[in-house]
C-alpha positions as CSV (number, residue, x, y, z in Angstrom):
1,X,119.7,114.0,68.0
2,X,119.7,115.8,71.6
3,X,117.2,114.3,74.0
4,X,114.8,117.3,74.9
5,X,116.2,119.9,72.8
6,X,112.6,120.6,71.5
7,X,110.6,120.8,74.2
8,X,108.6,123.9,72.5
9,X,107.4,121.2,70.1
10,X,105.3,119.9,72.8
11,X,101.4,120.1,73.4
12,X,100.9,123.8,74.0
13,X,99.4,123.4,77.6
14,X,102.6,121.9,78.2
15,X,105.0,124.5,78.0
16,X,102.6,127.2,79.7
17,X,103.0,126.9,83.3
18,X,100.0,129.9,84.0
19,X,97.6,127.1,82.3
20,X,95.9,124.9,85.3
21,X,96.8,122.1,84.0
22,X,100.3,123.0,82.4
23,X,101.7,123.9,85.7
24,X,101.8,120.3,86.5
25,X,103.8,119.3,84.3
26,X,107.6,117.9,84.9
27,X,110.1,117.7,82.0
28,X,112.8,115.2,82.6
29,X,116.2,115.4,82.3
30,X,118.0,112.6,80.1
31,X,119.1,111.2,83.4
32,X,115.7,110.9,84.9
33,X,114.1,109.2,81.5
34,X,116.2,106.9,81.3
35,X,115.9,105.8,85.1
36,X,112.0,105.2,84.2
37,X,112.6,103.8,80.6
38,X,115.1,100.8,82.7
39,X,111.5,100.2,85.0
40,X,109.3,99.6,82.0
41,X,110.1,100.6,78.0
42,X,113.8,98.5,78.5
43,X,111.3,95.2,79.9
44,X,110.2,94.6,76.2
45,X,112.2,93.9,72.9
46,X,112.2,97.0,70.2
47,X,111.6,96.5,67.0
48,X,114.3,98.5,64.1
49,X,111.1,101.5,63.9
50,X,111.3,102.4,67.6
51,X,107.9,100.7,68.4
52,X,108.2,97.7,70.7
53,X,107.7,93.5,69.3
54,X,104.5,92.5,69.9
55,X,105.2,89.6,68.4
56,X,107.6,88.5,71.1
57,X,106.2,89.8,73.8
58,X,102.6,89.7,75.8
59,X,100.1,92.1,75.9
60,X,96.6,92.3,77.7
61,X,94.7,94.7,75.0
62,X,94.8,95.8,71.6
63,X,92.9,98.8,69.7
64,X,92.8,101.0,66.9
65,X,91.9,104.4,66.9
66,X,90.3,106.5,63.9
67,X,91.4,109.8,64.8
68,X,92.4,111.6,68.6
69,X,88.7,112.1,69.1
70,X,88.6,108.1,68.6
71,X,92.6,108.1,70.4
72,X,91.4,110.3,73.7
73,X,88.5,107.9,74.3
74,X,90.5,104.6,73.8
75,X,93.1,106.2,76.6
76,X,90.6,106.7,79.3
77,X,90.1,103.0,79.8
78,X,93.2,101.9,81.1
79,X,94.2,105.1,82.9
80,X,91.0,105.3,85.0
81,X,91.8,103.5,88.4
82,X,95.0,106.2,88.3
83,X,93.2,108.8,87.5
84,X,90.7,107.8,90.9
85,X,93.3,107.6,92.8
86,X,95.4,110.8,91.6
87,X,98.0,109.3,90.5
88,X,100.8,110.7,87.5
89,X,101.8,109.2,84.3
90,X,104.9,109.7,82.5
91,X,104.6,110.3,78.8
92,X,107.7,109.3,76.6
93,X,107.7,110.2,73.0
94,X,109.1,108.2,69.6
95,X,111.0,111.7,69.0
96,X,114.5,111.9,71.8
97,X,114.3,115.8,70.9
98,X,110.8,116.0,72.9
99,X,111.4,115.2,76.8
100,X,109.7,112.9,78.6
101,X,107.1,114.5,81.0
102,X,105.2,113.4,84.0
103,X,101.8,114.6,84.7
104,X,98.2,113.8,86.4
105,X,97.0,110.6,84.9
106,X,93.3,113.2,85.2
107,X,95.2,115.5,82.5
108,X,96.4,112.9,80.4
109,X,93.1,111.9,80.0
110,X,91.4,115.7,79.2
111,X,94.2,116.3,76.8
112,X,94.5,112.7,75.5
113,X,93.5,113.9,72.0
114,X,96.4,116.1,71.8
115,X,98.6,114.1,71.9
116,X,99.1,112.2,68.8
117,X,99.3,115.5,67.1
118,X,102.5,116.3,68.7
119,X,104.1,112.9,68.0
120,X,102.2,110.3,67.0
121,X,104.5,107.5,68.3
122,X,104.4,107.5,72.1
123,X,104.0,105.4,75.6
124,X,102.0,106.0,78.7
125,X,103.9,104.9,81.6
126,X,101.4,105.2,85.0
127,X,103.7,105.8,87.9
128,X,103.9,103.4,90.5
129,X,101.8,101.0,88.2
130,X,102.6,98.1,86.1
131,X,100.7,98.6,82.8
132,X,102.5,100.3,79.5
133,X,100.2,101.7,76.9
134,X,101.7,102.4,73.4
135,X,99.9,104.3,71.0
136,X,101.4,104.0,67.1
137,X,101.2,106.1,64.6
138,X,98.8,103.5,62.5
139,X,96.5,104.2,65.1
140,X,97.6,100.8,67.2
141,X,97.2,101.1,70.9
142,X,98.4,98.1,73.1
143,X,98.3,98.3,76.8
144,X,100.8,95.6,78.3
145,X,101.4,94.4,82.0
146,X,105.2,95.3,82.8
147,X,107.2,92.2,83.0
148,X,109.2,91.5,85.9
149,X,112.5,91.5,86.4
């Protein structure tokens, strides 16, 4: 499996850079991913299906979400204070093949339901912040403070 050798199979916006919103978008190279993955995926233990181990580790809130109608609304929660202040999330997916991408927290929020149709096992990774929100493919969604170092 090549990390981002699919990126076509990514939410449409995101491969159209004459879209408003898709010309924010950054793919990262393997080198870059796995620079942010060492800041805050790496700071909690995996579990063998690629989710992380709640179990072992602590987490500040917990949800289910019926469908991405349900998903887009859950996601606005903990992403509004970065989306105030402008900030950029990066998105990293349970499929390597898809690159991770950094965009406006603001349009991961509008296009919040689309993705779980893309890949339903992902993480939300606010920039500069200290909160990780994973969304299964169950319908799960925890939103953990980053542990330190």
């Amino acid at each position: 499996m090549t990390y981002g050798s699919r990126p076509g199979r990514l939410p449409g916006f995101m491969n159209d850079p004459s879209d408003e919103d898709g010309c924010q978008v950054v793919q990262l190279d393997h080198a870059e991913s796995r620079e942010l993955e060492a800041v805050n995926l790496n700071r909690f233990p995996p579990t063998i299906s690629a989710g992380l181990d709640w179990d072992s580790a602590a987490y500040t809130d917990r949800r289910w979400w019926k469908d991405e109608d349900d998903w887009a609304t859950i996601a606005e929660d903990p992403l509004a204070g970065y989306v105030a202040e402008g900030g950029r999330v990066a998105l990293f997916w349970g499929d390597l093949r898809l690159p991770t991408v950094t965009i406006p927290a603001a349009v991961a929020v509008r296009h919040a339901s689309e993705l779980p149709r893309m890949e339903p096992l992902f993480w939300i990774y606010p920039l500069d912040g200290s909160v990780l929100i994973e969304c299964l493919m169950d319908g799960q969604v925890t939103v953990a403070t980053i542990p330190a170092r």
